[in-house]
mmCIF file of the N, C-alpha and C atoms, coordinates in Angstrom:
data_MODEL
# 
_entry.id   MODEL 
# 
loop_
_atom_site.group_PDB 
_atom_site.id 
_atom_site.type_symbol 
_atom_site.label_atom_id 
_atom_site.label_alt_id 
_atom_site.label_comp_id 
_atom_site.label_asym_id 
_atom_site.label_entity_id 
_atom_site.label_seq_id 
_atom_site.pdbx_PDB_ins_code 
_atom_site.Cartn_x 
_atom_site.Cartn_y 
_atom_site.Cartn_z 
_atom_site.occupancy 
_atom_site.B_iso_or_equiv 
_atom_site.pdbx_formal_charge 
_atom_site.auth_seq_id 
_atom_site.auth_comp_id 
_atom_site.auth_asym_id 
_atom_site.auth_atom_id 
_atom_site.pdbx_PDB_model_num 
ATOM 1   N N  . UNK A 1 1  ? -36.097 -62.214 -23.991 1.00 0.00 ? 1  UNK A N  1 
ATOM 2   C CA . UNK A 1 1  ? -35.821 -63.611 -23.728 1.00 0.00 ? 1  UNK A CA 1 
ATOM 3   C C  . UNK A 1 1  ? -37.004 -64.224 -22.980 1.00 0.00 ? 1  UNK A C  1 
ATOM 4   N N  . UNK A 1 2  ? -36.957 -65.614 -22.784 1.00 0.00 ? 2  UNK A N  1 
ATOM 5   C CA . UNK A 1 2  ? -38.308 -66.325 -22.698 1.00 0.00 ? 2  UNK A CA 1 
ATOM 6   C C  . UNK A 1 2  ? -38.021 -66.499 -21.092 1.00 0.00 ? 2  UNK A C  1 
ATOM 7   N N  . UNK A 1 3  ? -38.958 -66.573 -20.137 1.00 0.00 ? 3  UNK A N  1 
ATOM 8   C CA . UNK A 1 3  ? -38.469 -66.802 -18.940 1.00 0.00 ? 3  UNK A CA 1 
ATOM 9   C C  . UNK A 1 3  ? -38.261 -67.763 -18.860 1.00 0.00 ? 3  UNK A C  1 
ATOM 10  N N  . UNK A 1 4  ? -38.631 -69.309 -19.460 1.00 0.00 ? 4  UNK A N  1 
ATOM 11  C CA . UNK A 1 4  ? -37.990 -70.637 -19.724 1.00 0.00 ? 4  UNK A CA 1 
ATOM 12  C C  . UNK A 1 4  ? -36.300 -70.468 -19.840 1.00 0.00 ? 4  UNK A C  1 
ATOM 13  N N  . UNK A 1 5  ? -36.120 -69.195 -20.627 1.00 0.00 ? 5  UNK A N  1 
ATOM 14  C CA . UNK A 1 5  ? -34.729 -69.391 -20.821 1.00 0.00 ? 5  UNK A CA 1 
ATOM 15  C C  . UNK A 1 5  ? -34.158 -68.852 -19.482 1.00 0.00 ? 5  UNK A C  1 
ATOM 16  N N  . UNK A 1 6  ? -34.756 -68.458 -18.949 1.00 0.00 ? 6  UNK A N  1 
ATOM 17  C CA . UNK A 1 6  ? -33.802 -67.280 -18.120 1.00 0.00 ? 6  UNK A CA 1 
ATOM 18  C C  . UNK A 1 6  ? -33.838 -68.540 -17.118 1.00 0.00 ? 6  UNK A C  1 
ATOM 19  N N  . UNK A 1 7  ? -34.541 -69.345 -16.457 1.00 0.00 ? 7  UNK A N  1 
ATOM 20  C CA . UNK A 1 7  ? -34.679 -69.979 -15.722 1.00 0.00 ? 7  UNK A CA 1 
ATOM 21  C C  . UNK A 1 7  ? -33.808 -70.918 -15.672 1.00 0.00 ? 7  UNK A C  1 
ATOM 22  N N  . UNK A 1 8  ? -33.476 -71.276 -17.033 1.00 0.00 ? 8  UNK A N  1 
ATOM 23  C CA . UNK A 1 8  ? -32.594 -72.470 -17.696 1.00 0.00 ? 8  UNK A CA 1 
ATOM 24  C C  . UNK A 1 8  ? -31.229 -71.920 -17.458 1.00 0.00 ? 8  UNK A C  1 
ATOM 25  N N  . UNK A 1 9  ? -30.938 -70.875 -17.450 1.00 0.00 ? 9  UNK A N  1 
ATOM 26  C CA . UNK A 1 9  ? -29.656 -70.126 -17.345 1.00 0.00 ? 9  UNK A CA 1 
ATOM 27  C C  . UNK A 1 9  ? -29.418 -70.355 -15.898 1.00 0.00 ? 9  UNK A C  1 
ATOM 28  N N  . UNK A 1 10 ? -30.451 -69.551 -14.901 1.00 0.00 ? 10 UNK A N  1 
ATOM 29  C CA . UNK A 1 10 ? -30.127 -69.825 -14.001 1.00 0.00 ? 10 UNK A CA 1 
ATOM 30  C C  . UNK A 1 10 ? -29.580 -70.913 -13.529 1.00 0.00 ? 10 UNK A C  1 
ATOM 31  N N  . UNK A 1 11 ? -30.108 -72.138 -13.662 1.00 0.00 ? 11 UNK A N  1 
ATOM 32  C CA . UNK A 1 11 ? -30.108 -73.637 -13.157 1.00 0.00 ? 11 UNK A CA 1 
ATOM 33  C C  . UNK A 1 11 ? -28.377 -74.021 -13.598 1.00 0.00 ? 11 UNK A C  1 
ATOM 34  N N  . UNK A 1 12 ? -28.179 -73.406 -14.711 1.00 0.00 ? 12 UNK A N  1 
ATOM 35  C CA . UNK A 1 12 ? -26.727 -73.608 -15.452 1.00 0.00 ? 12 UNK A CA 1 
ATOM 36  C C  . UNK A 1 12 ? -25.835 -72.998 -14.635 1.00 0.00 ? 12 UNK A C  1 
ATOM 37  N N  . UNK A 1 13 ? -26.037 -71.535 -14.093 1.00 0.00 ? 13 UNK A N  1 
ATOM 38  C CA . UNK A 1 13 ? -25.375 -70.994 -13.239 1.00 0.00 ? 13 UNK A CA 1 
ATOM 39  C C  . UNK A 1 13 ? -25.283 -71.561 -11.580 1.00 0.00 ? 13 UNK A C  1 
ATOM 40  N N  . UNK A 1 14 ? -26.320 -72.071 -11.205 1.00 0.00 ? 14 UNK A N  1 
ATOM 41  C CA . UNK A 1 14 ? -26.666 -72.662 -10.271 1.00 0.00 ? 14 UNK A CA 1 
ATOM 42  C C  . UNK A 1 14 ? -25.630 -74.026 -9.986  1.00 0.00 ? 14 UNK A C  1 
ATOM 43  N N  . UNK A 1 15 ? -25.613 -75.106 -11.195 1.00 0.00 ? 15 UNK A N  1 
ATOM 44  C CA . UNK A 1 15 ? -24.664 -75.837 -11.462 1.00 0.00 ? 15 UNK A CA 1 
ATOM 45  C C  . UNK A 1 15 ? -23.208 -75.791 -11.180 1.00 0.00 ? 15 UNK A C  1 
ATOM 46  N N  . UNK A 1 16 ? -23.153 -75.061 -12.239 1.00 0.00 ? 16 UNK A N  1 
ATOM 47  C CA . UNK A 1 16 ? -21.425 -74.241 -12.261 1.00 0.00 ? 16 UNK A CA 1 
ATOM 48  C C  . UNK A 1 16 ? -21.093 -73.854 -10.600 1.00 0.00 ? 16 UNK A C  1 
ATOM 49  N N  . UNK A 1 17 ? -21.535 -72.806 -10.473 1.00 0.00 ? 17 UNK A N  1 
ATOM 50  C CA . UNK A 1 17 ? -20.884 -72.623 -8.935  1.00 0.00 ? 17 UNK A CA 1 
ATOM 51  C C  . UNK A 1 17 ? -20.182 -73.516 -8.046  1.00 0.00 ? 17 UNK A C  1 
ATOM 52  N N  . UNK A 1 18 ? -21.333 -74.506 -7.375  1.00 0.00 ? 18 UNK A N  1 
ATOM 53  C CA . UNK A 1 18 ? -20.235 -75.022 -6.544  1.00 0.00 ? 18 UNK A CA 1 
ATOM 54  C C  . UNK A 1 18 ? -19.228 -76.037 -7.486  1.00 0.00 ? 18 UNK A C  1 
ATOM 55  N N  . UNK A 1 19 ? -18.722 -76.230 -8.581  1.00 0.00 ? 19 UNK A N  1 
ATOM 56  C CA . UNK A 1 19 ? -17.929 -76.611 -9.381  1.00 0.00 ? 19 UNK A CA 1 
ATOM 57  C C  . UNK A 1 19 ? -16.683 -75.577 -9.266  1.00 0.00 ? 19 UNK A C  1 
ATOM 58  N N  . UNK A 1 20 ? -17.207 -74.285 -9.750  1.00 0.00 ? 20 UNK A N  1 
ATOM 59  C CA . UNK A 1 20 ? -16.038 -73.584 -9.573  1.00 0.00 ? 20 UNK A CA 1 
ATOM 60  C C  . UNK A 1 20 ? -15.371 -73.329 -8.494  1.00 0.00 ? 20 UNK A C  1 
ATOM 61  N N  . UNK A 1 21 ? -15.997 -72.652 -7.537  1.00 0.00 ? 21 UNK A N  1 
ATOM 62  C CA . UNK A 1 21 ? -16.038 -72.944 -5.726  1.00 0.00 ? 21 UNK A CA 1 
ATOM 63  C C  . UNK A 1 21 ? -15.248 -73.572 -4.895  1.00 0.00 ? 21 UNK A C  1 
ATOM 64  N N  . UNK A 1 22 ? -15.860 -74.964 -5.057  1.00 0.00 ? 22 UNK A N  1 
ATOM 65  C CA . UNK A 1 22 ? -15.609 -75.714 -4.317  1.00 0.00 ? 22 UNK A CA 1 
ATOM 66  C C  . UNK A 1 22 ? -14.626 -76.701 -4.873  1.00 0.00 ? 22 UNK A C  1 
ATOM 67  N N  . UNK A 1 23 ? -13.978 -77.066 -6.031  1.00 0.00 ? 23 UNK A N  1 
ATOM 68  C CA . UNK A 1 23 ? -13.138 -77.509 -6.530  1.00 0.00 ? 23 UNK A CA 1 
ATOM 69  C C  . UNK A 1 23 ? -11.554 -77.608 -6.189  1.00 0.00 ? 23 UNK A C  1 
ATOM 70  N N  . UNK A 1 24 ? -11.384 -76.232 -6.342  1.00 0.00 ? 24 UNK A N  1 
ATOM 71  C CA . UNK A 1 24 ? -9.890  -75.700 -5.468  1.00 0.00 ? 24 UNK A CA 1 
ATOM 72  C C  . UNK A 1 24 ? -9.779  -76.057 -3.877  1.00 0.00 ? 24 UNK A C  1 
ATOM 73  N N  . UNK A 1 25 ? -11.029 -75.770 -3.357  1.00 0.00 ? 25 UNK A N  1 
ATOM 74  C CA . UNK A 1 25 ? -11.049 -76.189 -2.237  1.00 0.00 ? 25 UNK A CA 1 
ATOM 75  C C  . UNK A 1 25 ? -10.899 -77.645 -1.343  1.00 0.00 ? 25 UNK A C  1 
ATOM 76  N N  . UNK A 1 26 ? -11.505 -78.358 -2.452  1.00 0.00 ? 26 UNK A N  1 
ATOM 77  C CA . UNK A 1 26 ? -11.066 -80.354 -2.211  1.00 0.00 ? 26 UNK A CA 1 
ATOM 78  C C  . UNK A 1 26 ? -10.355 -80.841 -2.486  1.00 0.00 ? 26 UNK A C  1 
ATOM 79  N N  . UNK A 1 27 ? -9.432  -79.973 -3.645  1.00 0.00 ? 27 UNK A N  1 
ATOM 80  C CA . UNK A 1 27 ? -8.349  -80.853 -4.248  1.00 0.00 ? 27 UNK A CA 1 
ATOM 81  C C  . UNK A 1 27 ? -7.170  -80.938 -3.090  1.00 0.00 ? 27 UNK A C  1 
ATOM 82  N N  . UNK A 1 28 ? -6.943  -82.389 -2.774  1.00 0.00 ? 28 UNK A N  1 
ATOM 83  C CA . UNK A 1 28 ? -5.545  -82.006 -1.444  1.00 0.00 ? 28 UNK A CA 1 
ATOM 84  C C  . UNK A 1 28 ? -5.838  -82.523 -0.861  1.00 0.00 ? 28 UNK A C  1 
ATOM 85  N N  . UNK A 1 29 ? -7.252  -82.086 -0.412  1.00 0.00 ? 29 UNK A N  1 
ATOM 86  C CA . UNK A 1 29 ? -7.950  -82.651 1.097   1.00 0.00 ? 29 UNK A CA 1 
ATOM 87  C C  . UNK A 1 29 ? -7.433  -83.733 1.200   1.00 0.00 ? 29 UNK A C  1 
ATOM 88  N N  . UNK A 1 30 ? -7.019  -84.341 2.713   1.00 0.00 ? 30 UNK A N  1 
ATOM 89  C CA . UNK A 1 30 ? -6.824  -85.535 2.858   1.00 0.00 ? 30 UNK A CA 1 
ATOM 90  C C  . UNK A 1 30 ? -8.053  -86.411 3.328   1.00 0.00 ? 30 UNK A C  1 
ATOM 91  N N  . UNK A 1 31 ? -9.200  -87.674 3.175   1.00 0.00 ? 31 UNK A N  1 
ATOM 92  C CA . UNK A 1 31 ? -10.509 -87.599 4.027   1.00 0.00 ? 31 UNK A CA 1 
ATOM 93  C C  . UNK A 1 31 ? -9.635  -89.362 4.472   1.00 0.00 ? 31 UNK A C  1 
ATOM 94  N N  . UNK A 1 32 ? -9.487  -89.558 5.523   1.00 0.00 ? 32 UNK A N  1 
ATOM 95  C CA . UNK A 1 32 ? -8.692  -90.768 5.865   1.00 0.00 ? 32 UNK A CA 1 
ATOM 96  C C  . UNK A 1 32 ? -7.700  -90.477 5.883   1.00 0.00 ? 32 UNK A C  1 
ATOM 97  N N  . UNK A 1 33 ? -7.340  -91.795 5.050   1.00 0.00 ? 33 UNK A N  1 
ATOM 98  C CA . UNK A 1 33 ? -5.797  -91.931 4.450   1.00 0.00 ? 33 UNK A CA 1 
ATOM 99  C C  . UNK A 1 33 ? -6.267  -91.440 2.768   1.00 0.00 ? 33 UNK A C  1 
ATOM 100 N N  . UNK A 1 34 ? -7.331  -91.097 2.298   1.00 0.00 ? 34 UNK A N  1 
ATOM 101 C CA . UNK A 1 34 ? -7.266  -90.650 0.863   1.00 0.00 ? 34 UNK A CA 1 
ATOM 102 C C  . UNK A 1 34 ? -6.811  -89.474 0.536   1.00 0.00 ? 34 UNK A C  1 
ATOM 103 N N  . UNK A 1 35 ? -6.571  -89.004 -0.483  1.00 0.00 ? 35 UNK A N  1 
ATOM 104 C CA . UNK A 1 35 ? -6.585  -87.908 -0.832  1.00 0.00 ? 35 UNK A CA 1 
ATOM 105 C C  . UNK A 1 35 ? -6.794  -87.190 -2.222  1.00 0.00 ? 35 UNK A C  1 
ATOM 106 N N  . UNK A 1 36 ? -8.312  -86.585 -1.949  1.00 0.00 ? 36 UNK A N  1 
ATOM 107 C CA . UNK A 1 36 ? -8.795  -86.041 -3.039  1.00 0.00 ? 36 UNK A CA 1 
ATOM 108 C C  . UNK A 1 36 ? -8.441  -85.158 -4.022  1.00 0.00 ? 36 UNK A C  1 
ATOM 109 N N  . UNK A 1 37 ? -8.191  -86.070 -5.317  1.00 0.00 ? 37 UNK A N  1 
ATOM 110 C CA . UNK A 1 37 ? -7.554  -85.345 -6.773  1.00 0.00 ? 37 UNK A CA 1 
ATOM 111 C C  . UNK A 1 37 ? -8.286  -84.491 -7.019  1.00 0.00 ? 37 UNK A C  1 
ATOM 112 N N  . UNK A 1 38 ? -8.437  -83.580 -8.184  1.00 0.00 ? 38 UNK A N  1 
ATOM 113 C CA . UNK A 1 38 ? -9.038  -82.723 -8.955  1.00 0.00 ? 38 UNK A CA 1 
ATOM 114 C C  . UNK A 1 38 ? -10.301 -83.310 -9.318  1.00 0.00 ? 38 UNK A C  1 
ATOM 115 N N  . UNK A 1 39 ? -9.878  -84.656 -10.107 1.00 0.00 ? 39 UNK A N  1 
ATOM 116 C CA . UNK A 1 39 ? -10.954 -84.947 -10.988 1.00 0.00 ? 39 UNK A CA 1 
ATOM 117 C C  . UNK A 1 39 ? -12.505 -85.540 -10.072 1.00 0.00 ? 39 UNK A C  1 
ATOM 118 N N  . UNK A 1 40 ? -11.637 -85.603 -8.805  1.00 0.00 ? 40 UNK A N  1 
ATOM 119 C CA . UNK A 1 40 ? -12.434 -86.296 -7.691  1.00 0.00 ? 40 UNK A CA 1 
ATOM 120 C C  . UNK A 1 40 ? -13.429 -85.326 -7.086  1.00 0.00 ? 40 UNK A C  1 
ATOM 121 N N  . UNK A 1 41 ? -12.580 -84.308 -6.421  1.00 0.00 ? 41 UNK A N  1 
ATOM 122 C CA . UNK A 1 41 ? -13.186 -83.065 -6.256  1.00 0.00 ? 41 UNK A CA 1 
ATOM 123 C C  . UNK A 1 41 ? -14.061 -82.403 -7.239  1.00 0.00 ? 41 UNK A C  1 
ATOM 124 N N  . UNK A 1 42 ? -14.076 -82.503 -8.844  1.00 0.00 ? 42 UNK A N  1 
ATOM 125 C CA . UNK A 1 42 ? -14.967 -81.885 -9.814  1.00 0.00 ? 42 UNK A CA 1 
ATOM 126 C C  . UNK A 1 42 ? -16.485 -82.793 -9.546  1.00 0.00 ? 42 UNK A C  1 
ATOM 127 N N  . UNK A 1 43 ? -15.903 -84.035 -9.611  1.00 0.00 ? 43 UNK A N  1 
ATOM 128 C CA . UNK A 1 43 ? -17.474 -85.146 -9.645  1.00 0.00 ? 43 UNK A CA 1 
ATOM 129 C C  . UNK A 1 43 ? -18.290 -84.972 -7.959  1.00 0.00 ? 43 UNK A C  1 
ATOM 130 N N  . UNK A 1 44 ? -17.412 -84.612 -6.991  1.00 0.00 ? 44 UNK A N  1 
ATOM 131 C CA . UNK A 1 44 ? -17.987 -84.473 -6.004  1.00 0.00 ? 44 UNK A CA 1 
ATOM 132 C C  . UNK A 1 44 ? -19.055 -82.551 -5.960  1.00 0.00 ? 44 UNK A C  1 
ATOM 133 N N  . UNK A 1 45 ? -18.516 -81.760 -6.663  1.00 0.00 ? 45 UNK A N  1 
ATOM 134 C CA . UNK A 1 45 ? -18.660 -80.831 -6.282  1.00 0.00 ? 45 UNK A CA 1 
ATOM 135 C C  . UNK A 1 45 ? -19.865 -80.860 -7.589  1.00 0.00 ? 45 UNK A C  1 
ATOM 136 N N  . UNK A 1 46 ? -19.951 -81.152 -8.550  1.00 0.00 ? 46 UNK A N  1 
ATOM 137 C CA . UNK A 1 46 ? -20.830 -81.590 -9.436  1.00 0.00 ? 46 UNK A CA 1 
ATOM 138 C C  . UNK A 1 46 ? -22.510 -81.986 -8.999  1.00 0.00 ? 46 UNK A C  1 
ATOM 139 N N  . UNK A 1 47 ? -22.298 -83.319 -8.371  1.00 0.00 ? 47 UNK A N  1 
ATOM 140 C CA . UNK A 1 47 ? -23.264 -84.209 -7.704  1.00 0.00 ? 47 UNK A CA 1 
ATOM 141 C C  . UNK A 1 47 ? -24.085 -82.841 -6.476  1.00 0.00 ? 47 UNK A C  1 
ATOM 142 N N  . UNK A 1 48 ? -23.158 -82.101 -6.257  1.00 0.00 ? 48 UNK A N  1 
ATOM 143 C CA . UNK A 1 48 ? -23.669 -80.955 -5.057  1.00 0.00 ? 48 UNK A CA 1 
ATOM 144 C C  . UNK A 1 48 ? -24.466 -80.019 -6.269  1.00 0.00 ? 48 UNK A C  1 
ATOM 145 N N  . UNK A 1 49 ? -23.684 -79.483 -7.324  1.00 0.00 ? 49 UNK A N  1 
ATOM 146 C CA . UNK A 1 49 ? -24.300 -78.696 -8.082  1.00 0.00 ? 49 UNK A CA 1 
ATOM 147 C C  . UNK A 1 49 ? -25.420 -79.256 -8.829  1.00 0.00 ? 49 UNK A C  1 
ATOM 148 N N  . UNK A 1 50 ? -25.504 -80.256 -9.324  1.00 0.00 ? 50 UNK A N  1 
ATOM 149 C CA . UNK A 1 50 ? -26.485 -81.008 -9.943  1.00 0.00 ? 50 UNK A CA 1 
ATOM 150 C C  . UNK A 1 50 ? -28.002 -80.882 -8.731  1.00 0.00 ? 50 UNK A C  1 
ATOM 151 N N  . UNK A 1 51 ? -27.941 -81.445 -7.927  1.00 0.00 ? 51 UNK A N  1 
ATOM 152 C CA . UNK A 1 51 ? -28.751 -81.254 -6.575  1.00 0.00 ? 51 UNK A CA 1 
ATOM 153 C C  . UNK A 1 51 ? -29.288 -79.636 -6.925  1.00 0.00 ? 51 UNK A C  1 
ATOM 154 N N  . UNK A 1 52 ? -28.194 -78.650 -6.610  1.00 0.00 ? 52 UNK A N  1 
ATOM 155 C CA . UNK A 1 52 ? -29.092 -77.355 -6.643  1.00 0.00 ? 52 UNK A CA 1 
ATOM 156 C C  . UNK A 1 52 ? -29.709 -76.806 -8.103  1.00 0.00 ? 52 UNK A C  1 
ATOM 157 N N  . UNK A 1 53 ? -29.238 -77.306 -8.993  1.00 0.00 ? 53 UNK A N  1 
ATOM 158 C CA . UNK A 1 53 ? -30.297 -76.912 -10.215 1.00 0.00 ? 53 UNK A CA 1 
ATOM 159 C C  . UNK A 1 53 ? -31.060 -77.432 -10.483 1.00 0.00 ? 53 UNK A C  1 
ATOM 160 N N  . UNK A 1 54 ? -31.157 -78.842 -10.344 1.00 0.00 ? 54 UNK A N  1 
ATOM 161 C CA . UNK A 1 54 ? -32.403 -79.418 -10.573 1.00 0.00 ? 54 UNK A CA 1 
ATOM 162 C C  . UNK A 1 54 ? -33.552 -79.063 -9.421  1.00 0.00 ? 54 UNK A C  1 
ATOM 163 N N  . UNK A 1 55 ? -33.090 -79.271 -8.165  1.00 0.00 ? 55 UNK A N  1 
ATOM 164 C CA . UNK A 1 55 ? -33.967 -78.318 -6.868  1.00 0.00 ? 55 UNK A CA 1 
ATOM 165 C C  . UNK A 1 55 ? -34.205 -77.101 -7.458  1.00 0.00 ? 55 UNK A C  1 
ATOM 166 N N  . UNK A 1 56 ? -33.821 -75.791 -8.053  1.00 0.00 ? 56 UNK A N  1 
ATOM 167 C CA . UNK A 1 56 ? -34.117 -74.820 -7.971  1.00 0.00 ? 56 UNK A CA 1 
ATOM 168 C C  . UNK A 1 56 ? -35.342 -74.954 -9.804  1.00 0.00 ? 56 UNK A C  1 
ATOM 169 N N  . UNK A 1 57 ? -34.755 -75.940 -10.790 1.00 0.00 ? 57 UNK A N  1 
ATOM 170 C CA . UNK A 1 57 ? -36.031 -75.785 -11.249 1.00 0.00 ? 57 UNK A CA 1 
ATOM 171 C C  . UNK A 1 57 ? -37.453 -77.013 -10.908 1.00 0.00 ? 57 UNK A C  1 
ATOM 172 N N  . UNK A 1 58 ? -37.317 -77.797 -10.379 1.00 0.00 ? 58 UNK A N  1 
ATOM 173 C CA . UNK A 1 58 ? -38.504 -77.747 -9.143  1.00 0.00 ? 58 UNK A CA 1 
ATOM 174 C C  . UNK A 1 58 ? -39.195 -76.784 -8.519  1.00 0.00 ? 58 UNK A C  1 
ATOM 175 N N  . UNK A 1 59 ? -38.461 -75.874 -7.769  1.00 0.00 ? 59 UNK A N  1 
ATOM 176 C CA . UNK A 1 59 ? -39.159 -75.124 -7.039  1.00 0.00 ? 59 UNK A CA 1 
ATOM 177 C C  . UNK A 1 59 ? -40.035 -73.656 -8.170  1.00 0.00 ? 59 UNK A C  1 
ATOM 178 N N  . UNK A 1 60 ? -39.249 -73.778 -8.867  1.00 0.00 ? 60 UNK A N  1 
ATOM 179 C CA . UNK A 1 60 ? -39.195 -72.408 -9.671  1.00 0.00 ? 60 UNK A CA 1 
ATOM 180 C C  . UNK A 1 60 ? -40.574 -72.951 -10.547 1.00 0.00 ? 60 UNK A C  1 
ATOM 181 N N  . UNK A 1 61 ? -40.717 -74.131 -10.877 1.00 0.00 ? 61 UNK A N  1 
ATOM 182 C CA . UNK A 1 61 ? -41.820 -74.454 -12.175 1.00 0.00 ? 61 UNK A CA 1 
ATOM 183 C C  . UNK A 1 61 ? -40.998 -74.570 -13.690 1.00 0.00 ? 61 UNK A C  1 
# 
């Protein structure tokens, strides 16, 4: 495999995580008077994962 790919994988895996993670973990939360749904918790935990793959292929080249 090409290290382009492997890198690309990573960044995918990198993604995913705090999606999977951190998902279960927000749904409920109360932050106020709100309280964070699923779908709320996916886009939040997303925007976190998005951040670390695109950072990690930055750093990586």
């Amino acid at each position: 495999m090409d290290s382009g790919t492997l890198k690309l994988f990573a960044a995918i895996f990198l993604f995913s995580l705090p999606v999977l993670l951190g998902t279960p973990q927000l749904t409920g939360r109360r932050i106020g008077n709100h309280v964070v749904t699923k779908a709320e918790a996916q886009a939040l935990t997303a925007i976190a994962g998005l951040a670390l793959g695109v950072g990690y292929l930055l750093v990586v080249g």
